[in-house]
C-alpha positions in Angstrom: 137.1 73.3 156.3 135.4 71.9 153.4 131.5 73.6 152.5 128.7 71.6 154.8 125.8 70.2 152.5 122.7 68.8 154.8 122.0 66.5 152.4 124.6 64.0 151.9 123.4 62.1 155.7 125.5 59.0 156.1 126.2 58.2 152.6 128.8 60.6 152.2 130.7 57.8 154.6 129.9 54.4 153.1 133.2 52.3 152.6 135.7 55.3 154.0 138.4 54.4 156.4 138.5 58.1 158.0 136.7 61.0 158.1 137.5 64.4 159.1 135.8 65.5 162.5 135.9 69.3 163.5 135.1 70.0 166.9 134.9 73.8 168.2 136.9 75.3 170.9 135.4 77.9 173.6 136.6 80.9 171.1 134.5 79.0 168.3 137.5 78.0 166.4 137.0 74.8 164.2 139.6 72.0 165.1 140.3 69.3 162.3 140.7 65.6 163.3 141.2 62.9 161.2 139.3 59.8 162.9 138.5 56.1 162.5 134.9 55.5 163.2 132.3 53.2 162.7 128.8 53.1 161.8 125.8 51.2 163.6 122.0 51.9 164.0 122.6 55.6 161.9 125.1 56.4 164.5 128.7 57.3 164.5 131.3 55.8 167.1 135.1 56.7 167.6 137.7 55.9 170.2 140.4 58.1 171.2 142.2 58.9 174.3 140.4 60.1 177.4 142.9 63.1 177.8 142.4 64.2 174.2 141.9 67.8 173.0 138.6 66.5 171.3 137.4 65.4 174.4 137.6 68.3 176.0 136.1 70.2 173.3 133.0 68.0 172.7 132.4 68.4 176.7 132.3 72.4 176.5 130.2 71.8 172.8 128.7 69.0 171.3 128.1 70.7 168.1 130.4 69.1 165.0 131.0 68.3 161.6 132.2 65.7 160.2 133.4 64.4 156.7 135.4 61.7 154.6 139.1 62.3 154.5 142.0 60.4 154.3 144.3 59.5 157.3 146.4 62.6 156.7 142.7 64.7 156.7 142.9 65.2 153.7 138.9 65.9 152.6 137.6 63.4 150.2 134.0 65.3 149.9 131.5 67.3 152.2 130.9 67.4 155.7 127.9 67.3 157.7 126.5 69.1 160.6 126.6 66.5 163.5 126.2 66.2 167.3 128.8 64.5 169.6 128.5 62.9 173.0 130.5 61.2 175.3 129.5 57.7 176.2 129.2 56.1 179.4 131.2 53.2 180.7 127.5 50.5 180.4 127.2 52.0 177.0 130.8 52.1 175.4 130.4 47.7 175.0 128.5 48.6 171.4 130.8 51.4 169.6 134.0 49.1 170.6 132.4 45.8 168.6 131.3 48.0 165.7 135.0 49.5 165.6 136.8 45.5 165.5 134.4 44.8 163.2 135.3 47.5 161.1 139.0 47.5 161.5 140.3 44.2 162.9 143.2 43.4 163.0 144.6 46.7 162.6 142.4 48.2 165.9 143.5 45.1 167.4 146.9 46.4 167.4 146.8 49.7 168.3 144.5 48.7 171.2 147.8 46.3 172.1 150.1 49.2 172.2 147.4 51.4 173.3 147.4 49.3 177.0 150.9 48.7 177.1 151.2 52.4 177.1 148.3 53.4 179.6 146.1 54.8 177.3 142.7 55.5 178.9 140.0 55.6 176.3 137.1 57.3 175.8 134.4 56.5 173.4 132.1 59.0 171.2 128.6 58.9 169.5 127.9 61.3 166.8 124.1 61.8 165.3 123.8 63.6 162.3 121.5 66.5 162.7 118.5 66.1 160.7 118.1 68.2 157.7 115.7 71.0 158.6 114.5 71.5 154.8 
């Protein structure tokens, strides 16, 4: 896990394609994921499967950090302190435009082979924490 630094905010992000989300597990153990998200209105969205081991995780413990990376995770700077939440059905309409507007074509496709396969999706918001200096 890469050194946090409150200071970076959302810039630390600007024109990445992933970023590195660590969620915690009930033993406090810091689990790495390489995401796609999107930004809109200071805010952080992400899709992934409803069954997903981050799912669970945020549920038990909202608390994350997340950082640019690479799609293998590979960190490309700092992370940040964050907060996660899982969005309702009325509310998931906004992180699913920001994340075709991002990606396109390419989200376009896995959400293809994502229904053809049954994939249930759930949808994430993550706030950075503000910096408490």
């Amino acid at each position: 896990m890469t050194q946090t630094t409150p200071t970076s905010g959302l810039s630390l992000l600007h024109k990445q394609q992933y970023a590195n989300l660590f969620t915690y597990r009930k033993s406090g153990e810091a689990v790495k994921t390489p995401i796609w998200f999107a930004e809109r209105d200071s805010k952080l969205y992400v899709m992934t499967g409803q069954d997903s081991g981050k799912i669970k995780r945020i549920r038990n413990n909202g608390k994350v950090l997340i950082g640019p990376s690479d799609g293998r995770g590979t960190p490309l700077g700092p992370t940040v302190e964050a907060h996660a939440r899982l969005l309702g059905p009325d509310e998931m309409q906004m992180a699913k435009e920001a994340l075709d507007r991002k990606y396109g074509l390419m989200k376009a496709a896995f959400d293809f082979f994502g229904t053809l396969s049954g994939m249930q999706r759930a949808w994430i918001e993550i706030t950075l924490v503000p910096n408490e200096a």
